[in-house]
TIRO-2110 file (N, C-alpha, C; in Angstrom, 1 decimal):
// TIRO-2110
122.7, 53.9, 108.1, N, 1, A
122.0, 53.3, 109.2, CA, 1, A
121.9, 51.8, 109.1, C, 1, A
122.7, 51.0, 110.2, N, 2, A
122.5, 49.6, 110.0, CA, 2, A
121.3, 49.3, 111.4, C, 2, A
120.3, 48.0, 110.8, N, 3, A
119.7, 47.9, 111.4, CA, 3, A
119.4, 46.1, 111.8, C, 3, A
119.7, 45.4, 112.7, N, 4, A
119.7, 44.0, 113.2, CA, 4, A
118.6, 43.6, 114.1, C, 4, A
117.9, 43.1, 113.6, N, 5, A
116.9, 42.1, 114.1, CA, 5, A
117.4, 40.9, 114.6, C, 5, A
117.0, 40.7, 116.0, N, 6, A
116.9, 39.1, 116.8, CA, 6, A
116.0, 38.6, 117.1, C, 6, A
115.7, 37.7, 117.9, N, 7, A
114.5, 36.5, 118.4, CA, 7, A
113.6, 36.1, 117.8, C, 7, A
114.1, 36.1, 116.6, N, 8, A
113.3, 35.3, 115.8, CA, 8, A
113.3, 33.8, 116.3, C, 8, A
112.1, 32.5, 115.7, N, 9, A
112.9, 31.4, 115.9, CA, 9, A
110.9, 30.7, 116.0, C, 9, A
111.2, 28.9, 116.5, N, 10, A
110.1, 28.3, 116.6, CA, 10, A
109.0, 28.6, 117.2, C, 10, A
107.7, 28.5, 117.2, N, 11, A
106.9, 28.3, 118.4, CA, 11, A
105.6, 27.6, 118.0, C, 11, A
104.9, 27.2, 118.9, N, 12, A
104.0, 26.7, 118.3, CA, 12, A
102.4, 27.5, 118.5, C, 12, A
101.6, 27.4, 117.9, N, 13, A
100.3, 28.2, 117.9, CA, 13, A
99.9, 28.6, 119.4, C, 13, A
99.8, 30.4, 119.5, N, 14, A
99.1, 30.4, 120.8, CA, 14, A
100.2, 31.0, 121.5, C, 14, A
101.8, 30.7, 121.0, N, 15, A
102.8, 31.4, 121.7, CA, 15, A
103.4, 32.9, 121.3, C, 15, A
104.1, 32.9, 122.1, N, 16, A
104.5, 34.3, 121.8, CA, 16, A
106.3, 33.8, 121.6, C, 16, A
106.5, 35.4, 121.0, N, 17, A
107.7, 35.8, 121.0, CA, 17, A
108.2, 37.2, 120.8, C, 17, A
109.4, 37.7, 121.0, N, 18, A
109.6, 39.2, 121.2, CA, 18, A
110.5, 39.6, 120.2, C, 18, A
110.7, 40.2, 119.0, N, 19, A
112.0, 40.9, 118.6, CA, 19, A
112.4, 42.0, 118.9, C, 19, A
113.8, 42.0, 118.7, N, 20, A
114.7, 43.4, 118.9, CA, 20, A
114.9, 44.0, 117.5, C, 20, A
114.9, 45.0, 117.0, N, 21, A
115.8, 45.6, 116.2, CA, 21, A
116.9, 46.7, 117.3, C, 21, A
118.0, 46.4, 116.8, N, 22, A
119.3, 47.7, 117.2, CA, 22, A
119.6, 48.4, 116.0, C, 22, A
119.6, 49.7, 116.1, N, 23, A
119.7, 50.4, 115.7, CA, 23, A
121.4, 51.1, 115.2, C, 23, A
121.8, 50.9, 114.7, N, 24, A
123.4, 51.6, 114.5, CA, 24, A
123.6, 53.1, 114.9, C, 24, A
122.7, 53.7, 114.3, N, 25, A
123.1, 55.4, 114.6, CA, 25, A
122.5, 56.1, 116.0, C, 25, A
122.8, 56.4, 116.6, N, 26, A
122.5, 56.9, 117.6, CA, 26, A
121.6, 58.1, 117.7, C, 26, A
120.4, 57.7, 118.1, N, 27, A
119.3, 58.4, 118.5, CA, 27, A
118.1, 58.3, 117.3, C, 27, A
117.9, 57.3, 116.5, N, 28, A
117.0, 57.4, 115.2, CA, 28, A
115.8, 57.1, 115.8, C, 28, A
115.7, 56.2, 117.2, N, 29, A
114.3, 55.7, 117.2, CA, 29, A
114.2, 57.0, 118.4, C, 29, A
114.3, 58.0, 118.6, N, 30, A
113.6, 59.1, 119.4, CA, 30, A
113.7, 60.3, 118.3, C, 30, A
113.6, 60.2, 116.8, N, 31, A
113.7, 61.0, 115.4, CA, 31, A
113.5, 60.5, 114.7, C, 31, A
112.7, 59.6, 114.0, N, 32, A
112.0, 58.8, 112.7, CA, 32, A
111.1, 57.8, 112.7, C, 32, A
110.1, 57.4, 112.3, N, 33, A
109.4, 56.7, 112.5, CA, 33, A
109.9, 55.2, 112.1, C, 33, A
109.5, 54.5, 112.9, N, 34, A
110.3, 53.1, 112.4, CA, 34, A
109.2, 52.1, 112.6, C, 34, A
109.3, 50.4, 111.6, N, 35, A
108.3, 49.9, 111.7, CA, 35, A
108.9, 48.5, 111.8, C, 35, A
108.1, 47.9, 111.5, N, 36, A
108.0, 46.0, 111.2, CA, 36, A
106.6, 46.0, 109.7, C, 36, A
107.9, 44.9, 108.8, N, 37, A
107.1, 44.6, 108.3, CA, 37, A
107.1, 43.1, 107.7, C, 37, A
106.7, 42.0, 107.1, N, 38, A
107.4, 40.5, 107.2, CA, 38, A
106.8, 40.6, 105.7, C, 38, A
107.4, 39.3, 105.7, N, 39, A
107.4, 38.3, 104.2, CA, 39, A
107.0, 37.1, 103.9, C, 39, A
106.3, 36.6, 103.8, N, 40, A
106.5, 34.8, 103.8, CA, 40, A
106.4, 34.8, 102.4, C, 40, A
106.9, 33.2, 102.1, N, 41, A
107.2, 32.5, 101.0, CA, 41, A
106.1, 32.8, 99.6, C, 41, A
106.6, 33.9, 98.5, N, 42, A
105.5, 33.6, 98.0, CA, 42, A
104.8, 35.2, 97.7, C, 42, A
105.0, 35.9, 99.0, N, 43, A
103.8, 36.9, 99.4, CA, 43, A
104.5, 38.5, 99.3, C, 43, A
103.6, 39.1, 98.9, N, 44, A
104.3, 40.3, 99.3, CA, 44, A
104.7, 40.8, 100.6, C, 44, A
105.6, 41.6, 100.5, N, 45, A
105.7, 42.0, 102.3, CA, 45, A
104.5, 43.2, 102.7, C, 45, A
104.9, 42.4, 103.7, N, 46, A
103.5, 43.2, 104.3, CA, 46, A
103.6, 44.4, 105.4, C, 46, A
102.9, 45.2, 105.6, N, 47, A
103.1, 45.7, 106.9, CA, 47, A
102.2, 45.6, 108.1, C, 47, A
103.0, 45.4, 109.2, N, 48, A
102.6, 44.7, 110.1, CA, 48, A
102.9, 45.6, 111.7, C, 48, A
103.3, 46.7, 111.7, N, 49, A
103.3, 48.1, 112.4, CA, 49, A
104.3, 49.0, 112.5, C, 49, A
103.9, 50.0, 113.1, N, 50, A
105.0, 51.4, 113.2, CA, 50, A
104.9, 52.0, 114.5, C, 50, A
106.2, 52.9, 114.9, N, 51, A
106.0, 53.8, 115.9, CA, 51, A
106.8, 54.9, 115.7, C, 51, A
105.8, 55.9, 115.6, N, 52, A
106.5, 57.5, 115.5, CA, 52, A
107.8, 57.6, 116.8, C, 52, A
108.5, 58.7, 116.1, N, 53, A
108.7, 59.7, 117.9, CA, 53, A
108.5, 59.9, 118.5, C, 53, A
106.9, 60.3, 118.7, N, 54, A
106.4, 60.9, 120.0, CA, 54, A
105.6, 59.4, 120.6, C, 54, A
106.1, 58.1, 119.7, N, 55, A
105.3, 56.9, 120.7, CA, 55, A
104.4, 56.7, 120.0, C, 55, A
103.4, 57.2, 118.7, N, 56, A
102.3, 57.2, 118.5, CA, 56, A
102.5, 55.4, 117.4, C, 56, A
101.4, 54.7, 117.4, N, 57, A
101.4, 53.5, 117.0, CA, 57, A
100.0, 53.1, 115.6, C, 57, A
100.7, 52.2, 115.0, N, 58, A
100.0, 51.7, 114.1, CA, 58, A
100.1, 50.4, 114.3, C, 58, A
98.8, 49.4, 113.2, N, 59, A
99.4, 47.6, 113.2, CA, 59, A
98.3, 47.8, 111.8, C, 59, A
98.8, 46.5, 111.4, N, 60, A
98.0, 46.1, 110.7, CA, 60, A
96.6, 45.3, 111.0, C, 60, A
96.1, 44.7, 110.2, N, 61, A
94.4, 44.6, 110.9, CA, 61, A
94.8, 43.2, 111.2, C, 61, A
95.9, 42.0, 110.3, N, 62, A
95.8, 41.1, 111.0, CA, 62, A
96.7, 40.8, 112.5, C, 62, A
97.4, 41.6, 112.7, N, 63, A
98.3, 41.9, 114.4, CA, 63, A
97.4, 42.6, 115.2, C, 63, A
96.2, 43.1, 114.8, N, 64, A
95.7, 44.1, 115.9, CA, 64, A
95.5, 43.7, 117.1, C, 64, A
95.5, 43.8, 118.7, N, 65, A
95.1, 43.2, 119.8, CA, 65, A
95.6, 42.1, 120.0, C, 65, A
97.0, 41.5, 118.8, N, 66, A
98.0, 40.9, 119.1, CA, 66, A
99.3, 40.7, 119.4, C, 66, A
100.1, 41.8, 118.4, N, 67, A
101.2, 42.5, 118.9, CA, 67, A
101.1, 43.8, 119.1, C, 67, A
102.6, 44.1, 119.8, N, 68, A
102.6, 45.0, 120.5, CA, 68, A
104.2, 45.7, 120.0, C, 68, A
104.1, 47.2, 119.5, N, 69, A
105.5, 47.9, 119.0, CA, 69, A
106.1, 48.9, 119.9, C, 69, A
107.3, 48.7, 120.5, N, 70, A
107.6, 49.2, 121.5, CA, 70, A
109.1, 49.8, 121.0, C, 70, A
109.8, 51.3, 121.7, N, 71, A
111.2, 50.9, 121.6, CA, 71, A
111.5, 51.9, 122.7, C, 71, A
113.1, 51.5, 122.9, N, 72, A
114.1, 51.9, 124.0, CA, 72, A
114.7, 53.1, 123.2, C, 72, A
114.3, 54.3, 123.4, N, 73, A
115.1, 55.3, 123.0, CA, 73, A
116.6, 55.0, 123.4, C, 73, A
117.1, 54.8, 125.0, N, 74, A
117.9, 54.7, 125.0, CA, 74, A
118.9, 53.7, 125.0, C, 74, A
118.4, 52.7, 123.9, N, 75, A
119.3, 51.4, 124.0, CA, 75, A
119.4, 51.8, 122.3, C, 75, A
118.4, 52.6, 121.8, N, 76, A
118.4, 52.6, 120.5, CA, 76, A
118.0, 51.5, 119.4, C, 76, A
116.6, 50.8, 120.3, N, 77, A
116.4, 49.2, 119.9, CA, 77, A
114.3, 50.0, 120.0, C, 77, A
113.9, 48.7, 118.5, N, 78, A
112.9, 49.1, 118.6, CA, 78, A
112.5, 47.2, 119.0, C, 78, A
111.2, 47.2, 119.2, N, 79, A
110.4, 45.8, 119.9, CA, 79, A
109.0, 45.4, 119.3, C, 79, A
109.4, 44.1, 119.2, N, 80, A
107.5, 44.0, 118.5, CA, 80, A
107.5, 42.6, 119.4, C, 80, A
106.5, 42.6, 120.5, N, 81, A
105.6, 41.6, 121.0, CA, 81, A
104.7, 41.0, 120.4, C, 81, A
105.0, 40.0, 120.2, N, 82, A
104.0, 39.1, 119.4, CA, 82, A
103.3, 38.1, 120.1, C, 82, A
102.4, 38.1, 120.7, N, 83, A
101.4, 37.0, 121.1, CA, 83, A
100.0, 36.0, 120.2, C, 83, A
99.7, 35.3, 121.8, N, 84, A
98.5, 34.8, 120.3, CA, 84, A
99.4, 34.7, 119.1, C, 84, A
100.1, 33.8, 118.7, N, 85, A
100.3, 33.6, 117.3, CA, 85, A
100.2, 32.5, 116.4, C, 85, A
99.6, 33.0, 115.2, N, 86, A
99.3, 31.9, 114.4, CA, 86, A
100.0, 30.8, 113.4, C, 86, A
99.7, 30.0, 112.9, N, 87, A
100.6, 29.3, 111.9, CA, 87, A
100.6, 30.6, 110.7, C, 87, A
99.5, 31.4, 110.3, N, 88, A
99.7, 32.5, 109.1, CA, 88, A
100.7, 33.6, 109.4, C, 88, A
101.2, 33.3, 110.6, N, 89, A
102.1, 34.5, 111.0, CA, 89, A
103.4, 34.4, 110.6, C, 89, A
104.0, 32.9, 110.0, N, 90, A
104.7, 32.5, 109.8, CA, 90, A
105.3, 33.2, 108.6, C, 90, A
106.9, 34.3, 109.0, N, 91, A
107.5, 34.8, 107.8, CA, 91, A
108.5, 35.2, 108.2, C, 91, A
109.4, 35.6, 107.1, N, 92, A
110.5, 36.8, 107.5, CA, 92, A
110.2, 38.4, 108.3, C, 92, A
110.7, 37.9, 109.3, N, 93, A
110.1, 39.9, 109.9, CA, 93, A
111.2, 41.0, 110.0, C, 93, A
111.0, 41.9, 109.1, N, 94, A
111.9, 43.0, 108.8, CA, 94, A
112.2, 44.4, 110.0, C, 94, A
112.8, 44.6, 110.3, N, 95, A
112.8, 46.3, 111.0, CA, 95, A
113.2, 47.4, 109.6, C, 95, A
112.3, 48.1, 109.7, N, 96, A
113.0, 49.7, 108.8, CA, 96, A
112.5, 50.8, 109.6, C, 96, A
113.0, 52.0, 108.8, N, 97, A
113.3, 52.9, 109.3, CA, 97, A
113.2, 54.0, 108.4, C, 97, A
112.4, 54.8, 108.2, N, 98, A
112.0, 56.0, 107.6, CA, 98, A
113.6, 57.0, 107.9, C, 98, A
113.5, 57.9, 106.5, N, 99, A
114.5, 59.0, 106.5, CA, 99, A
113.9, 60.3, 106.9, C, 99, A
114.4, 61.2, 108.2, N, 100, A
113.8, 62.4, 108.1, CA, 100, A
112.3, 62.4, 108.0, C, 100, A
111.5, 61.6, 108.9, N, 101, A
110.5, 61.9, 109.1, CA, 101, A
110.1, 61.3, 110.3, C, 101, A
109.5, 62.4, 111.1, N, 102, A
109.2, 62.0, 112.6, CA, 102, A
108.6, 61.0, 112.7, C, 102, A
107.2, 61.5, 111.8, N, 103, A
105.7, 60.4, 112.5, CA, 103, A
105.8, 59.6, 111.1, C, 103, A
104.7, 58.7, 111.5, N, 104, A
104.0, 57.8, 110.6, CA, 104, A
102.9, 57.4, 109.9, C, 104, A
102.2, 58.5, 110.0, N, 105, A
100.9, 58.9, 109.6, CA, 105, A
101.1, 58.3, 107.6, C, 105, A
100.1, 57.3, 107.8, N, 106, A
100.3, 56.9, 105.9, CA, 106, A
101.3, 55.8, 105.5, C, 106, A
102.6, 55.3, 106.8, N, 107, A
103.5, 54.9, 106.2, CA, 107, A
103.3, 53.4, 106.3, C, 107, A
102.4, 52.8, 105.6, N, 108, A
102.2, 51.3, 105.6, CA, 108, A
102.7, 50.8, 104.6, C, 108, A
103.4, 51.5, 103.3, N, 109, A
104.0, 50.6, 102.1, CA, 109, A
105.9, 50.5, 102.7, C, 109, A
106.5, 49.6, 101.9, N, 110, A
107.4, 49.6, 102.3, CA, 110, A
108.5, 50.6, 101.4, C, 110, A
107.8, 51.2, 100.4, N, 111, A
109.0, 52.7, 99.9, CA, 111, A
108.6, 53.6, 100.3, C, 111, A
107.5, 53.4, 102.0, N, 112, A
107.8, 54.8, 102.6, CA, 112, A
109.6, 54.7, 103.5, C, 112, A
109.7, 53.7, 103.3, N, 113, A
110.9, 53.2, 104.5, CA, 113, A
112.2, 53.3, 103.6, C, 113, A
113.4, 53.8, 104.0, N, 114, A
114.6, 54.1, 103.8, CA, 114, A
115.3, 53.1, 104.4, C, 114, A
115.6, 52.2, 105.6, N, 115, A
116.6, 51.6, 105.6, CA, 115, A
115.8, 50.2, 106.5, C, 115, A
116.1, 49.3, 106.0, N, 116, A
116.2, 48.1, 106.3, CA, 116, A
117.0, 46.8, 106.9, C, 116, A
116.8, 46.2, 107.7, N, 117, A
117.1, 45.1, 108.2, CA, 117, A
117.3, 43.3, 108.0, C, 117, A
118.3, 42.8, 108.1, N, 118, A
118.1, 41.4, 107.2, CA, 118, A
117.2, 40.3, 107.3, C, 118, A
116.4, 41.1, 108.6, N, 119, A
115.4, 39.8, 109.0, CA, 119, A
115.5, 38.4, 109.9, C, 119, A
114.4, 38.2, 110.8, N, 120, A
114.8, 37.2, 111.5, CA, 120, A
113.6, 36.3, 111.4, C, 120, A
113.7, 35.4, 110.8, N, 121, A
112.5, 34.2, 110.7, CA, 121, A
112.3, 33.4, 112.1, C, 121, A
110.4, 34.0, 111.4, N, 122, A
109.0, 33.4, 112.8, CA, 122, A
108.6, 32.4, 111.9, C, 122, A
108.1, 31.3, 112.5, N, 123, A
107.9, 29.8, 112.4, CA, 123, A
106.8, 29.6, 113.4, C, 123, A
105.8, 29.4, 113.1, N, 124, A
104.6, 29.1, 113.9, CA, 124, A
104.0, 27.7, 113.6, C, 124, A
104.1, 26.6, 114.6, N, 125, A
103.3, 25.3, 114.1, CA, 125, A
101.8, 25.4, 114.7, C, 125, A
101.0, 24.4, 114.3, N, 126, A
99.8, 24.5, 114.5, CA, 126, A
99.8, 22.9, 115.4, C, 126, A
END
């Protein structure tokens, strides 16, 4: 399963921005739970949300009520809306993808995840 993240890039505090992950295999994001999770310089990766199969959603506490994880079954692309953003938001943001498991109930570390994406760097100025 190859997986490619875009729109990454500048913004300054307050703004938003959208990424894509694409998906290589056809039909994973309507059969696995798949997430976002980033990195900045320094830090552990973190997790930062998920969405089952059936649509069901997680975030972490510091994204809550500010992004949003979305995907296109049929484009085979998952989405993370990012608003409101801060200079701390500033990192590498990953797409993965769980093996053989629907939902995502629990899966906030990153070796619940099986296949990963190269990442597209958020830049947030203040």
């Amino acid at each position: 399963v190859r997986l490619v993240e875009s729109g990454g890039g500048s913004v300054q505090a307050g703004g938003s921005l959208r990424l894509s992950c694409v998906a290589s295999a056809s039909g994973i994001t309507s059969s696995t739970c798949m997430g976002w999770f980033r990195q900045a310089p320094g830090k552990e990766r973190e997790f930062v949300a998920n969405i089952g199969s059936d649509g069901s959603t997680n975030y972490g506490d510091s994204v809550k009520g500010r992004f949003t994880v979305s995907k296109d079954n049929a484009k085979n692309t998952l989405y993370l809306q990012m608003n409101s953003l801060k200079p701390e938001d500033t990192a590498m943001y990953y797409c993965a993808a769980r093996s053989f498991f629907r939902y995502c109930s629990g899966a906030y570390s990153r070796t619940n995840y099986a296949y990963w994406g190269q990442g597209t760097q958020v830049t947030v100025s203040s």
